[in-house]
N, C-alpha and C positions, 0 to 999 in steps of 0.2 A: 819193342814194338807192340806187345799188347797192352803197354799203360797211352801208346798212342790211337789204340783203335779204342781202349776202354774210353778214352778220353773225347773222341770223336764222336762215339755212339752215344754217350751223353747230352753232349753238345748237341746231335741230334734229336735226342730226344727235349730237352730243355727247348731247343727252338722249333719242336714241333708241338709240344703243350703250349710255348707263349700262342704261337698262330693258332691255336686251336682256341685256348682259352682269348685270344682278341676277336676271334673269329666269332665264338659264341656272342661275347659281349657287343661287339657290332649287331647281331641278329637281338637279340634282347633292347637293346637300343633300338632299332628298325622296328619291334613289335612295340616298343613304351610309346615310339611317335607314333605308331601307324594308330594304338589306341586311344592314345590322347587327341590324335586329330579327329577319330570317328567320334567320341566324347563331345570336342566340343563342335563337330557338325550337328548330333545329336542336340546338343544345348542350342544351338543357334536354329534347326529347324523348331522346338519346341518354343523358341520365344518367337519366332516369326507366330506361328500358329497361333497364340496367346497372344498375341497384337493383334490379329485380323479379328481372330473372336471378340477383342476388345471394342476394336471400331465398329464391327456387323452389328454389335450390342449399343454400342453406343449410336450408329445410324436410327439404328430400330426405334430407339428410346427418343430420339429426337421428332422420328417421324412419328410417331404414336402421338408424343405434347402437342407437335403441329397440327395431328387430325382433330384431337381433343379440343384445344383453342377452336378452331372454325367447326366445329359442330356446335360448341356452347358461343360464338358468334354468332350464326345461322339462328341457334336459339331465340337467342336474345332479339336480334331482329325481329325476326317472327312474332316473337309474344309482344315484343313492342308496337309492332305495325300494326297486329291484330287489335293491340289493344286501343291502338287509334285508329283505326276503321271503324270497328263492331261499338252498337251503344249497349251501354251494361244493363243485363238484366234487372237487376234489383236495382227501382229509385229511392232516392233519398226520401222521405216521407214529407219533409223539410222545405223540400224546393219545390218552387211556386213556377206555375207556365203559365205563358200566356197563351187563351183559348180563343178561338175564332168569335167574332160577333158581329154585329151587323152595324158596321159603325152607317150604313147609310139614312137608318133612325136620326142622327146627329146632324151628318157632313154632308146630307143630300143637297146640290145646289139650287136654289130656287130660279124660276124662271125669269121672274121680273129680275133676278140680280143678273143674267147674262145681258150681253151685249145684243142691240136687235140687230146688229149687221152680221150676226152669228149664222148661220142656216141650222136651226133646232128643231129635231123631231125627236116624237116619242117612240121609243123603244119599247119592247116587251120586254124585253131584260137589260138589267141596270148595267151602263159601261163605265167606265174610269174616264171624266175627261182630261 
């Protein structure tokens, strides 16, 4: 009877170390998944984050080109329109104008040349007929 109790107590003990040792290993297994899932929540929050930085940066940079363009537009306008409005200071030494004169010396029209059925009087000052 006591190679049946030695035999037993064994027994017991062999299938209280496998449960123990499966027991462990279960727990060990439950902390490898529980770390590998906070790992890769960890990796997946950090690439979310580094995407939005990407985009914010890249909005930024778009809107920045866009402001740039319409200000050197605006520019360009402006210096354009001004420069066809405004006459330029400095003339060409070169170019010839034509000056006021008195062409009425020349192209004044004589009276005997109008018409008598004309109603002509004299003026004190010359008109354009």
């Amino acid at each position: 009877m006591v190679v049946v109790v030695v035999v037993v107590v064994v027994v017991v003990v062999v299938v209280v170390v496998v449960v123990v040792v499966v027991v462990v290993v279960v727990v060990v297994a439950f902390a490898v998944v529980v770390v590998v899932a906070a790992v890769v929540v960890v990796v997946v929050v950090v690439l979310a984050v580094a995407v939005a930085v990407a985009v914010a940066v890249a909005v930024a940079v778009a809107v920045a080109v866009v402001v740039v363009v319409v200000v050197v537009v605006v520019v360009v306008v402006v210096v354009v329109w001004r420069g066809a409005v405004e006459r330029p200071s400095v003339r060409d030494p070169n170019m010839q104008c034509f000056y006021h004169s008195d062409f009425e010396m020349c192209c004044a029209p004589q009276q005997r040349a109008l018409s008598p059925h004309l109603n002509v009087h004299k003026c004190s000052e010359p008109e354009v007929l």
